[in-house]
C-alpha positions, 0 to 999 in steps of 0.5 A: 591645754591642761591646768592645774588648779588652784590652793587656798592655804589660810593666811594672815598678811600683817605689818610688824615694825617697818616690815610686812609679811605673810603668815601661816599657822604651821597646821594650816600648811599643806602636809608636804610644806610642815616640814622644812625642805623643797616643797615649803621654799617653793611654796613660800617662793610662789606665795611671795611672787619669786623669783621675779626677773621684773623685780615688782613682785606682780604675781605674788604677795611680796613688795620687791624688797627686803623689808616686805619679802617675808614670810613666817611660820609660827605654831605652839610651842615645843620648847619649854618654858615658851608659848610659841614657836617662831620661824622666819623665812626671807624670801629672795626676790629674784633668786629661787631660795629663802633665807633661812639663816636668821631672825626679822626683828621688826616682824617680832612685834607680830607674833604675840598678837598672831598667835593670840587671834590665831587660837595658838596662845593658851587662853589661860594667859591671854588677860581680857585686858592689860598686857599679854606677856608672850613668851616666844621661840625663835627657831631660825637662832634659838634664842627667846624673845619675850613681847608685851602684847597690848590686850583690848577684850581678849584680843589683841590692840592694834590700834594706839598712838605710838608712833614709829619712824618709817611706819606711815599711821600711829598703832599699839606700842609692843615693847620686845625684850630680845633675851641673851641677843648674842647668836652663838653661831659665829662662838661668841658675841665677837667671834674674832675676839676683838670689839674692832679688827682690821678687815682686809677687802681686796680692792677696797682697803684694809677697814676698821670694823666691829663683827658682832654676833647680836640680834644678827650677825652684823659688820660695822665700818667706819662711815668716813672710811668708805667715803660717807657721812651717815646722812645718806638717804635710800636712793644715795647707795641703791641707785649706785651700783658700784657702791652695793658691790663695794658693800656686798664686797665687804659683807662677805670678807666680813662674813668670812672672817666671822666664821659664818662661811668657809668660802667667799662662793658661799655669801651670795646664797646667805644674803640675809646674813650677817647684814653690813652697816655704817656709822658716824656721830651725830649730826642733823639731815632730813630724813626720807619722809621729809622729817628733820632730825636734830643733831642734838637729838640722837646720839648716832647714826646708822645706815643698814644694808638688807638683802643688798639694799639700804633699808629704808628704815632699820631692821629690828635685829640690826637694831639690837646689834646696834644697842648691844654694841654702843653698850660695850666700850671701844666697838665703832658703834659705842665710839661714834655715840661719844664712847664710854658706858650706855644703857641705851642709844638714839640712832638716826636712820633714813626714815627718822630714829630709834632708842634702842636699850642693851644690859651689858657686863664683862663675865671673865673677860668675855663680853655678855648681853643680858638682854636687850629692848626695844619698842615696835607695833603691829597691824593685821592689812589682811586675812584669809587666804592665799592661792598658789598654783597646786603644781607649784610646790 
């Protein structure tokens, strides 16, 4: 019986945000894997343990959902102005393809400090203490964000009391600044040009939606609309079959009216966007962890779908979709808040809330997003190596 041996290829496994995933320094890869194609979706599949009939991510490094199905691949940077280069694959967990289609804001908290530990940020930036301003590109949508690593003796600080729903410990506070959110593959913030447009979805209705192109393309109905109330926890949408494909139904009319495909064939291969979300105004529930949520204490809520799943928290880039659109007038979201104009909202989710800031004005009768904020932490779990089959890729 022949075998092939085994590859270590060295890798940081961190958490950033409610996310994890694996990281490589782009010269650490193997040659054939530095570029994009074949051989670093295969590599980057048998890394993460995909795709898995199982669902369990048993013989890979993923954690069978979308939150922690993710890899990144950062190197210096080649654009101007920035200290490193960020890509962003997200790892299908049953399906042999990734993702390469937008950002993962949550993992954004991550970069800055990976790229310091990891010898990729110039030093002469890097105080010994304070903060580290780490300007940095995001290849997967062309857009700059900037991160304010927290800095202890030249490296970075993980450790902190902040805390962030949906994370289990306190870490470091990493504030992000998402620059000029709004993603210019659909034209425009709102590539139909309205803030709300009748969505037709065969078989569901004709719905009220707010298509956005900010942080991610995303689609935002009406929660009452689709017989929901904004309260619901993980297990109310994803141990219901019929409604994750009433909302993969209305992802991909969403995505089609956006402009993001040409065919309705073309979605289930783009599940990473645009991502499909529900709002409602404010009332109290207890969230997942147990945690009760006064209504008196956000202004909205917000329940996100990721990968065909409600996520358990918020991913990052929905979340500066969300604070984009409460900062405009008249979008579902701004509406649900109470309407009128916002700096910066509260939202409630499944694992407890977020506030979430926007800088927004109207330049010619087009809406614009300066930039909008957010707060994060980051923690390496483990680093080293990961191994994978030399066949594999």
């Amino acid at each position: 019986m022949s075998s092939v041996p085994q590859v270590k290829i060295p890798a940081t496994y961190i958490r950033g945000g409610t996310s994890k995933g694996v990281f490589f320094n782009l010269q650490d890869l193997p040659e054939r894997a530095q570029e994009p194609g074949e051989a670093r979706d295969a590599l980057l599949l048998r890394v993460v343990g995909s795709p898995d009939p199982y669902g369990k991510h048993t013989d890979g490094m993923g954690g069978a959902t979308s939150s922690t199905s993710k890899t990144v691949i950062v190197s210096k940077s080649t654009k101007e102005g920035h200290d490193l280069d960020y890509l962003f694959g997200q790892v299908s967990i049953d399906q042999p393809f990734v993702d390469w289609s937008g950002n993962c804001g949550n993992l954004s908290a991550a970069i800055g400090g990976f790229g310091i530990m990891s010898g990729l940020m110039n030093p002469e930036r890097v105080p010994d203490n304070g903060i580290c301003e780490v300007r940095i590109w995001q290849v997967n949508i062309q857009k700059t964000i900037i991160a304010h690593v927290p800095v202890a003796n030249g490296e970075p600080q993980e450790t902190g009391d902040f805390e962030l729903d949906g994370v289990t410990f306190p870490a470091a506070e990493v504030q992000l600044d998402f620059m000029d959110p709004a993603d210019d593959e659909g034209g425009s913030m709102f590539p139909t040009g309205n803030v709300v447009d009748d969505l037709e979805v065969p078989g569901i209705g004709t719905l009220k939606a707010t298509l956005i192109n900010a942080g991610i393309p995303t689609v935002f109905v009406d929660a009452e609309e689709i017989g929901y109330n904004g309260t619901e926890l993980q297990d109310d949408i994803n141990n219901d079959e019929a409604a994750l494909d009433k909302f993969e139904t209305i992802r991909a009319y969403g995505a089609l009216k956006m402009g993001l495909i040409s065919d309705l064939g073309e979605a289930a291969a783009r599940q990473h966007t645009p991502k499909v979300a529900f709002v409602a105004g404010p009332q109290s529930y207890t969230a997942s962890s147990g945690k009760a949520i006064k209504e008196s204490d956000i202004d909205l809520l917000v329940r996100a779908l990721s990968m065909g799943k409600l996520h358990h928290a918020m991913m990052g880039t929905a979340a500066v979709a969300i604070g984009t659109a409460a900062a405009i007038p008249g979008t579902l979201v701004n509406l649900a808040a109470g309407g009128g104009e916002r700096a910066a909202v509260r939202f409630g989710h499944p694992s407890g809330t977020l506030r979430v800031g926007a800088e927004a004005g109207e330049v010619d009768g087009e809406w614009q997003v300066k930039k909008a904020s957010m707060s994060r932490s980051m923690r390496v779990l483990m680093e080293g190596s990961v191994r994978v089959p030399g066949d594999a890729f």
